[in-house]
N, C-alpha and C positions, 0 to 999 in steps of 0.2 A: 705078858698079858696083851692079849689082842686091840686095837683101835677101838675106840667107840665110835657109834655112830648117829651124829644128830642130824636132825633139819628142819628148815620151816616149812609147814603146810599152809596154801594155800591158793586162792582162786582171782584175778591171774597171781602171777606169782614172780613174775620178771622183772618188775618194781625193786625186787626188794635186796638192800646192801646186805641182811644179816649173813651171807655166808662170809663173805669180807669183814664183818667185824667179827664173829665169830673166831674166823681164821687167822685172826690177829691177835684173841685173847688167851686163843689157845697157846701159840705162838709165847706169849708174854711169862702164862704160867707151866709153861712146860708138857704139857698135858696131849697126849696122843690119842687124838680124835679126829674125823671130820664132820663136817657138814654141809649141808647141801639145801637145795631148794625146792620144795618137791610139789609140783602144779595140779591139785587135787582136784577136781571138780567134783566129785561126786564120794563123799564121803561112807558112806553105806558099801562102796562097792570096792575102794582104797583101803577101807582101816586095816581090814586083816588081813591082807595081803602087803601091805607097804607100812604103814605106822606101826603096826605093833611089833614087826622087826626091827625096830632103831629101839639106842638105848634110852632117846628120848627125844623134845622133839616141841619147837614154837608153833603157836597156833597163831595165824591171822585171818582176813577177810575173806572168805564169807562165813568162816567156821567156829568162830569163840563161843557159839550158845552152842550150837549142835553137838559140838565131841562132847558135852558132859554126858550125854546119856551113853556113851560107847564106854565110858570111865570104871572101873573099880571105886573109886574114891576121889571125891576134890575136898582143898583146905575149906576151913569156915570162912577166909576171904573170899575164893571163888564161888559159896554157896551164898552168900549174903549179893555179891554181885551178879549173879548169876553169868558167869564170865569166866574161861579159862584161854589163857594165853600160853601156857608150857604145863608139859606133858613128862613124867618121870615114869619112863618103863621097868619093870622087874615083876620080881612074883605076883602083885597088883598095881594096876595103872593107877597112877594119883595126878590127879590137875589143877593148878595152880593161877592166880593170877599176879601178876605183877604190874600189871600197865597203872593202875594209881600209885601205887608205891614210887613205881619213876616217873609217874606223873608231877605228885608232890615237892620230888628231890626236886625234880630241873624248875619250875617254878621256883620254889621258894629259895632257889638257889640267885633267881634273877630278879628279885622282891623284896629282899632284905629279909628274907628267913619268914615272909609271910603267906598265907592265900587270901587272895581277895574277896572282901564277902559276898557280894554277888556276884554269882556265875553264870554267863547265859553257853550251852552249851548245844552244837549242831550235828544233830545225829542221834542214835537210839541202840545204835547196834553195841558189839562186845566192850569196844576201850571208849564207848561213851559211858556203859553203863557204870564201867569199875571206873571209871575216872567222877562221874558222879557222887556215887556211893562215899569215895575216899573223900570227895568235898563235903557232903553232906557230914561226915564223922567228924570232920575237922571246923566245923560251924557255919559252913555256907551254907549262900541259899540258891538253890538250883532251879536255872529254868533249860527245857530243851527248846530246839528251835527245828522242825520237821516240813517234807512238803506234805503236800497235801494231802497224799493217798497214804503217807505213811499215820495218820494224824491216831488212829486208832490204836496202833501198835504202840505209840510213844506214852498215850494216856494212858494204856494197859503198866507199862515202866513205871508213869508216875503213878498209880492206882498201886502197884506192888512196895512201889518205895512208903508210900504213905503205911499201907499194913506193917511191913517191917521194921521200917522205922518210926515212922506217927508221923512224919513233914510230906509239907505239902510241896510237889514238886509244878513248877507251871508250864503248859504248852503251849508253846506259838508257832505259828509260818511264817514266811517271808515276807506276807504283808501284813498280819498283825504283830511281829514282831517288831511292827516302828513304831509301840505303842510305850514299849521300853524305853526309860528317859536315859538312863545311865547304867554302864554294864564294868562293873570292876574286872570280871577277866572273860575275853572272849575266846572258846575253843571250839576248833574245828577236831571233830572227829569221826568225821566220815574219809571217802576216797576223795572229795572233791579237791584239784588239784597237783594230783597225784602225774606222776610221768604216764601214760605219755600225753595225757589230756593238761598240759603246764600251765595254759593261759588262762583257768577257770580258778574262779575265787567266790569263798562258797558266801561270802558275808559282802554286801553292799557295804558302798565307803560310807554312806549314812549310822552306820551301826558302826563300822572300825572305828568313824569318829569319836565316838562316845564310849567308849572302849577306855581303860586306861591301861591295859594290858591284851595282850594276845597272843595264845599258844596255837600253834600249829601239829596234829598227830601224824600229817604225813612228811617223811623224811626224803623221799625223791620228788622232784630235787629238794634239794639244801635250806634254798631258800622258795618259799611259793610265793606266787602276789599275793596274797592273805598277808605273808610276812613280811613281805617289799611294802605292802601300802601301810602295813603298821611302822615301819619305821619312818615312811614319808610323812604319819601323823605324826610319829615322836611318841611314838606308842613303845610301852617296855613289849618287844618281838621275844617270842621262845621258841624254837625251834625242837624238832620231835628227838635228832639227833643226841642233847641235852636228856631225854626222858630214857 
């Protein structure tokens, strides 16, 4: 039987460890594959030519909303998030989301098997949305935190949550967000921070402070100031690594 062949799609795409962890899972269970990184920019003009030749295949930024329409099929968690993170090719393409499921685990892994009930969370895009959604299911309560220009798009999120689910989700900015007195867990789920822009930290230390947790979604580097300054609080840090 021939190799299989996976990879992550995405925009940039240089960021990211998974061929390395990848290649080490494979590694572990035996399993003759590779994987690779593959620098998409324009998805319309890649998918059939480049994704639908792999046996399968992670989605990242800027693409977790966009591949569902190229799809045959996604699970009812990626329909209810509107969000796909991995892509399983064969006779129909089906997409799937995982990013709150390992969301969940690495938290409540660093909580004492809990999530904290208030969530304020940064960003709109695919692994805010599933990471949302999986809080919302699990009893929180979710606020986004958006700039400005995105403020429409985020309400459009909370307006969908609300139909689908019935809760009310809240939006803020950076400066009505310091209306928030107290934030049981603060996640970053956008790129801010990310390699090679390292010294950006998407949340003021006014907000880390009040924080009694903080997870970080991006995994280069290791550790971000987001996660440096929560530990300077004394804040429980989770790192994306862990998800």
């Amino acid at each position: 039987m021939s190799a299989k062949h996976y990879a992550v799609v995405g925009h940039p795409i240089g960021h990211s460890l998974s061929p390395f962890i990848h290649a080490q899972l494979f590694k572990l269970d035996n399993i003759d594959a590779e994987y690779t990184a593959l620098d998409v920019e324009n998805l319309d003009d890649e998918y059939k030519t480049k994704l639908k030749a792999l046996d399968g295949y992670n989605v990242t930024i800027p693409h977790k909303l966009d591949i569902i329409k190229k799809l045959d099929k996604i699970s009812d968690k990626a329909k209810l998030a509107g969000s796909v993170n991995t892509v399983k090719n064969g006779e129909v393409s089906k997409g799937y989301t995982t990013d709150g499921y390992g969301f969940v685990s690495a938290v409540k892994a660093k909580t004492g098997g809990t999530l904290p009930k208030d969530v304020l969370i940064y960003g709109y895009g695919g692994a805010a949305r599933a990471i949302a959604y999986e809080c919302i299911e699990s009893g929180c309560n979710v606020s986004f935190v958006v700039r400005e220009k995105s403020l429409l798009n985020a309400q459009s999120l909370a307006d969908e949550i609300l139909k689908k689910l019935g809760v009310t989700a809240k939006v803020y900015t950076a400066d009505t967000v310091k209306e928030v007195q107290s934030v049981g867990l603060l996640i970053n789920a956008t790129p801010v921070g990310m390699y090679p822009n390292v010294d950006a930290c998407i949340a003021s230390d006014e907000i880390i402070k009040r924080a009694s947790a903080v997870f970080d979604a991006v995994y280069n580097p290791l550790e971000t100031v987001l996660l440096k300054k929560a530990g300077e609080y004394q804040k429980c840090a989770i790192g994306s690594v862990d998800m």
